[in-house]
Every structure is written in C-alpha cells, then in structure tokens.
Backbone bond lengths (Angstrom), bond angles and torsions (degrees), N, CA, C in turn:
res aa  C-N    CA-C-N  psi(-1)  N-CA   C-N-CA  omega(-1)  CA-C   N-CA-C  phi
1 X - - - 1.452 - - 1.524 109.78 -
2 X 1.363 114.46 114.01 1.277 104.66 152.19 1.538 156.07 -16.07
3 X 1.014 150.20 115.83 1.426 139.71 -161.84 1.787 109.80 -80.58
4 X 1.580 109.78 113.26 1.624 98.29 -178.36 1.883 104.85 -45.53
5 X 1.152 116.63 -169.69 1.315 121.88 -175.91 1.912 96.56 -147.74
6 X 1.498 102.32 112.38 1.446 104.88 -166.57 1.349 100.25 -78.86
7 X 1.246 118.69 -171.97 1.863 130.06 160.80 1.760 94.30 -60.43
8 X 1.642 110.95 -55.61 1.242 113.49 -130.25 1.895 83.21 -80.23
9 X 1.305 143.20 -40.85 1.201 133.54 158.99 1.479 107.67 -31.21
10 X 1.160 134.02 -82.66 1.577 143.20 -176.48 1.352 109.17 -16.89
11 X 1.384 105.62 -64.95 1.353 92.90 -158.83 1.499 90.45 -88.22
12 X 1.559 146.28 10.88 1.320 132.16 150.57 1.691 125.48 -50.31
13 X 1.395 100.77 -51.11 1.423 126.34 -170.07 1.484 104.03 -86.76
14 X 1.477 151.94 -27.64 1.324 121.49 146.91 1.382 109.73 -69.45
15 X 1.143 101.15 139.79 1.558 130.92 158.22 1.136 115.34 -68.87
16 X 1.660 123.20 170.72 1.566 134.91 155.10 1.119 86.02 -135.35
17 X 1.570 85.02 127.00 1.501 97.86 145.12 1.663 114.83 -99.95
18 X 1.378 103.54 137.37 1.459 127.77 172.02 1.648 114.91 -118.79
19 X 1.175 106.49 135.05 1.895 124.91 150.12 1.170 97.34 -25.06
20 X 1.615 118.33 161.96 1.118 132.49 164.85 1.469 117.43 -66.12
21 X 1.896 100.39 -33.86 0.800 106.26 -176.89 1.638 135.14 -82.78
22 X 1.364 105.20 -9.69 1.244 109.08 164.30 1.283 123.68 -107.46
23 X 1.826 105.08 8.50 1.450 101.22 149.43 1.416 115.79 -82.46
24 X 1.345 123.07 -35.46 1.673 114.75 166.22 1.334 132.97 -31.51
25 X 1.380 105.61 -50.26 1.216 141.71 175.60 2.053 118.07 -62.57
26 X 1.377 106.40 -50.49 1.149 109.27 168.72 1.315 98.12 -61.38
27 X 1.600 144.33 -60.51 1.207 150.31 -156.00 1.180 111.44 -61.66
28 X 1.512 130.82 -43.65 1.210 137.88 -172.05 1.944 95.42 -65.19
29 X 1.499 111.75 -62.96 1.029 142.04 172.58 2.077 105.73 -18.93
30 X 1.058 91.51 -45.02 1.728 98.38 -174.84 1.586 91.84 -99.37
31 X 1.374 133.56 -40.57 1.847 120.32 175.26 1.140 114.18 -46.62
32 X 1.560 129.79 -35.50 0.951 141.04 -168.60 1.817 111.81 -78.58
33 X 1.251 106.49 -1.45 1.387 117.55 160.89 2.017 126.01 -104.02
34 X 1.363 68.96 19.22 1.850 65.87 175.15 1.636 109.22 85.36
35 X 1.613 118.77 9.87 1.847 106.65 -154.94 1.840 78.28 -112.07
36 X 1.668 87.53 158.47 1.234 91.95 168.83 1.615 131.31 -115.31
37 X 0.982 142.65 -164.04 1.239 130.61 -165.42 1.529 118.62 -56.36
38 X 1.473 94.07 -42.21 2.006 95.65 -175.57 1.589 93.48 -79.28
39 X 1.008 145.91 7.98 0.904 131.40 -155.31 1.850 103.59 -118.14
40 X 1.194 108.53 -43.88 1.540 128.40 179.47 1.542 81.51 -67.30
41 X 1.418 132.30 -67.26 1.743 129.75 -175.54 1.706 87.64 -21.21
42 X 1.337 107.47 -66.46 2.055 101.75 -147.10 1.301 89.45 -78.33
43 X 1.014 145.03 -15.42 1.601 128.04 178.94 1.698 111.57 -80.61
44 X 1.459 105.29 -30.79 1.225 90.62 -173.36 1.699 106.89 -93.30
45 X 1.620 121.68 -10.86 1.082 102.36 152.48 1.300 144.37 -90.83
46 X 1.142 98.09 7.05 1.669 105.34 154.21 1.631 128.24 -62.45
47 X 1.654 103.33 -32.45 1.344 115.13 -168.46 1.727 100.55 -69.53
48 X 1.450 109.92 -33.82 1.201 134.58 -176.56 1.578 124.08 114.37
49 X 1.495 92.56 25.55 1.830 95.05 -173.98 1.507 95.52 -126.24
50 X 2.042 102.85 108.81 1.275 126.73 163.41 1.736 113.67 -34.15
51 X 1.358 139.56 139.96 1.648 139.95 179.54 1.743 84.95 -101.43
52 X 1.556 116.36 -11.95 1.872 90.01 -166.83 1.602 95.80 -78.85
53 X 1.436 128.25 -22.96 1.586 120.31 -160.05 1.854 93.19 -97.84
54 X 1.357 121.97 28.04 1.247 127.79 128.13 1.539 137.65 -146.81
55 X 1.478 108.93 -153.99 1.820 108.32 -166.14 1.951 92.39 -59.81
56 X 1.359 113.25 157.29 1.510 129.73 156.34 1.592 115.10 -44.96
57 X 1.589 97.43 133.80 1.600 96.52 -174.70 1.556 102.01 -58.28
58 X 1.586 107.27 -61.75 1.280 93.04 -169.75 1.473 142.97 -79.64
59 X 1.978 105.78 24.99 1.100 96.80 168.94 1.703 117.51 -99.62
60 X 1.426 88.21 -12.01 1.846 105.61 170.88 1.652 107.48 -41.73
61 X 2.024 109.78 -68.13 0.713 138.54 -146.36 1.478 80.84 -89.04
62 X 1.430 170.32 60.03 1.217 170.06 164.18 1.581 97.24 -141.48
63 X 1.527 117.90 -40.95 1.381 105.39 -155.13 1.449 88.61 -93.24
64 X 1.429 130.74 -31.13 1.659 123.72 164.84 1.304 132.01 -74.12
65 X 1.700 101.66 17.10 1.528 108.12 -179.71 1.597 134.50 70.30
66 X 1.353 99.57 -1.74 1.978 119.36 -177.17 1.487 92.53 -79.41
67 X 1.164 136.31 -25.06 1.938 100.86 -151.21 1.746 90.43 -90.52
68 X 1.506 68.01 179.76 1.433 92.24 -161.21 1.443 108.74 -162.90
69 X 1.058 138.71 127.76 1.257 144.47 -147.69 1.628 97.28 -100.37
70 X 2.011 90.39 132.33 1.286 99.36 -156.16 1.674 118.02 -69.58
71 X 1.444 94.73 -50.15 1.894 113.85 -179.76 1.619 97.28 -57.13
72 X 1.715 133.20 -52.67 1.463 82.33 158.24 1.735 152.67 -94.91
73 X 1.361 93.97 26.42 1.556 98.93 175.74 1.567 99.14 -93.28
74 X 0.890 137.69 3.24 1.584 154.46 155.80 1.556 110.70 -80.62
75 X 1.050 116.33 -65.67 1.664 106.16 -175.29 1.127 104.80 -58.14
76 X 1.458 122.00 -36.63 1.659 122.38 -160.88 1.308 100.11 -79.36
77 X 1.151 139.85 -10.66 1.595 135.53 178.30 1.387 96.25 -105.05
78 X 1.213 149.10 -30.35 1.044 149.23 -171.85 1.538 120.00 -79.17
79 X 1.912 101.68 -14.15 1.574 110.53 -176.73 1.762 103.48 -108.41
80 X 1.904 97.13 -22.80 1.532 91.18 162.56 1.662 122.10 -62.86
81 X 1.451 123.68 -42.06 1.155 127.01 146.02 1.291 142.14 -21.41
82 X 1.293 120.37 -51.19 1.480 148.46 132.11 1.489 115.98 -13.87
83 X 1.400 106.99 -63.48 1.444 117.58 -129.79 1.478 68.41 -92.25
84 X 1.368 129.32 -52.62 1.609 128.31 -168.57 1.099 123.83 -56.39
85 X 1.351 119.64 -17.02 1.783 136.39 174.58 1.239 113.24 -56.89
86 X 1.886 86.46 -54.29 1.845 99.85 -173.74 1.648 100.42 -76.34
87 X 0.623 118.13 -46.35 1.421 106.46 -179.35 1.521 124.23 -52.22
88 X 1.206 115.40 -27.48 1.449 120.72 -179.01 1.771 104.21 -91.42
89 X 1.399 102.32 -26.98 1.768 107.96 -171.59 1.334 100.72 -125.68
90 X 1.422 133.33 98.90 1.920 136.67 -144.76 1.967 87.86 -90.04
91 X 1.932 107.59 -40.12 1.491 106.45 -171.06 1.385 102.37 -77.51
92 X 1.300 146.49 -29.12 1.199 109.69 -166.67 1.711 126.16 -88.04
93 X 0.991 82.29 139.20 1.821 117.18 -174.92 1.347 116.30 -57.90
94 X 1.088 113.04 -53.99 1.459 130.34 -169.26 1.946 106.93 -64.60
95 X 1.518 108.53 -30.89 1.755 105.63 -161.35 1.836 74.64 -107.59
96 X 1.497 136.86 3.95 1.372 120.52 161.43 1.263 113.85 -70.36
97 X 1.590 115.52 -42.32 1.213 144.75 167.68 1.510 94.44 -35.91
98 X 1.324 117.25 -76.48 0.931 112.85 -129.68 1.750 113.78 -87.51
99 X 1.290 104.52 -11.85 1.626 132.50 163.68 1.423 118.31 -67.91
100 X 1.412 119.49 -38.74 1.273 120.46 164.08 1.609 109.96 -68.11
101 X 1.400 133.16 -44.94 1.103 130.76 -157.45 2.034 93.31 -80.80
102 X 1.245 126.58 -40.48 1.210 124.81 -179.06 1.326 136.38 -56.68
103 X 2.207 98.27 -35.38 1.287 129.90 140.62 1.654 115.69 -24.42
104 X 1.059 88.83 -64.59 1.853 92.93 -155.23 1.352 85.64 -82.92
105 X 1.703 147.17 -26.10 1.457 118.52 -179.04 1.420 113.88 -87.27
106 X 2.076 108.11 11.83 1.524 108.54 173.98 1.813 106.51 -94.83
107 X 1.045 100.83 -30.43 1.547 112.25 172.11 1.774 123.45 -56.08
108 X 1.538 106.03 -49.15 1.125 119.46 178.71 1.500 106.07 -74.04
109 X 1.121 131.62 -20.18 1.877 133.77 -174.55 1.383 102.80 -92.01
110 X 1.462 114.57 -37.92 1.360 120.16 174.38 1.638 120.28 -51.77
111 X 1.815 102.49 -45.70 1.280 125.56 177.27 1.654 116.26 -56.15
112 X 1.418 103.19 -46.40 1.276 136.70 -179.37 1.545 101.66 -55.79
113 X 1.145 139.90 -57.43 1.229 154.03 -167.22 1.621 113.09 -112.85
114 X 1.424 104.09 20.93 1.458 111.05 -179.23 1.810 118.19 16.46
115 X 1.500 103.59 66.22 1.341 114.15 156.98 1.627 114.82 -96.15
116 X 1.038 113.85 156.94 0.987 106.57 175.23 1.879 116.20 -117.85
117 X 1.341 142.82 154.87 1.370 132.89 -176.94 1.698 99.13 -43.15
C-alpha cells in the first residue's frame, strides 16, 4: 500500500532555496530571540530550509557577535531552576546537593570556554 502523503510531509519535502543572504538574515532574525545555534538549526528546519546547503549557524552568529555557547546557556537555566526549588523548599537536601554540584559544572564550562563572571 502506498503511503497517504499528509500536508505536514509536503511542506517537509519542498525545500527553499534562499541567498546566503537571506539565510543570514533569517538566522540573525531567530538570535534575536534568545535561541541558540542548535536551536535556530531545528527551527529553521522545520520551516523547511536545510543549514547544511549553507555557511554554519554559529559562524554567522560569531561574526555578528550573538553566539553564545549552548551547554552553558543550558546549565545556567537549569541552575536558575535549581536555585527556585530551594527557595520555595529551604529543607530539601537533595536540590542543595544538587545546586552546588551544577554550580561547579557552570564554573568549569565557563573555564572551558574562558568566560569570565
């Protein structure tokens, strides 16, 4: 049997092609929302426009000064998370635990990528 063919396939499988330049432009376009490189990747292939049949997100976003390194824009939301647990719950032990240990793997990535506070 044949495979029906949905909307949501269709518009997967055409492509756009775009300029470089209005892939820059789309890219900048989504930095400007706070997303980060892997992240603009899945948005823009959702729209249906491949990042391999152009330049690297994050070297776009390097030469306009937006990137930002993803694992720690992840830990750092992940320790604000943290930090809000304990604050709402002062006894538990376990998310003290677990704030200190998230701490020190934000310190060491920082180190890693020579940011500084």
């Amino acid at each position: 049997m044949p495979k029906q063919i949905t909307e949501k396939t269709e518009e997967l499988s055409t492509k756009k092609n775009l300029s470089q330049q209005e892939f820059e432009a789309r890219v900048l376009e989504l930095a400007e929302k706070e997303m980060t490189a892997e992240k603009i990747g899945e948005a823009l292939r959702k729209q249906g426009i491949h990042p391999k049949e152009h330049a690297k997100i994050s070297k776009i976003l390097k030469s306009k000064s937006l990137y930002q390194a993803p694992e720690l824009k992840n830990i750092e939301e992940k320790l604000k998370r943290v930090t809000l647990q304990m604050e709402k719950n002062i006894q538990d032990k376990r998310a003290m635990r677990e704030k200190e240990r998230i701490f020190s793997l934000l310190r060491k990535s920082r180190a890693y990528h020579q940011i500084s506070q």
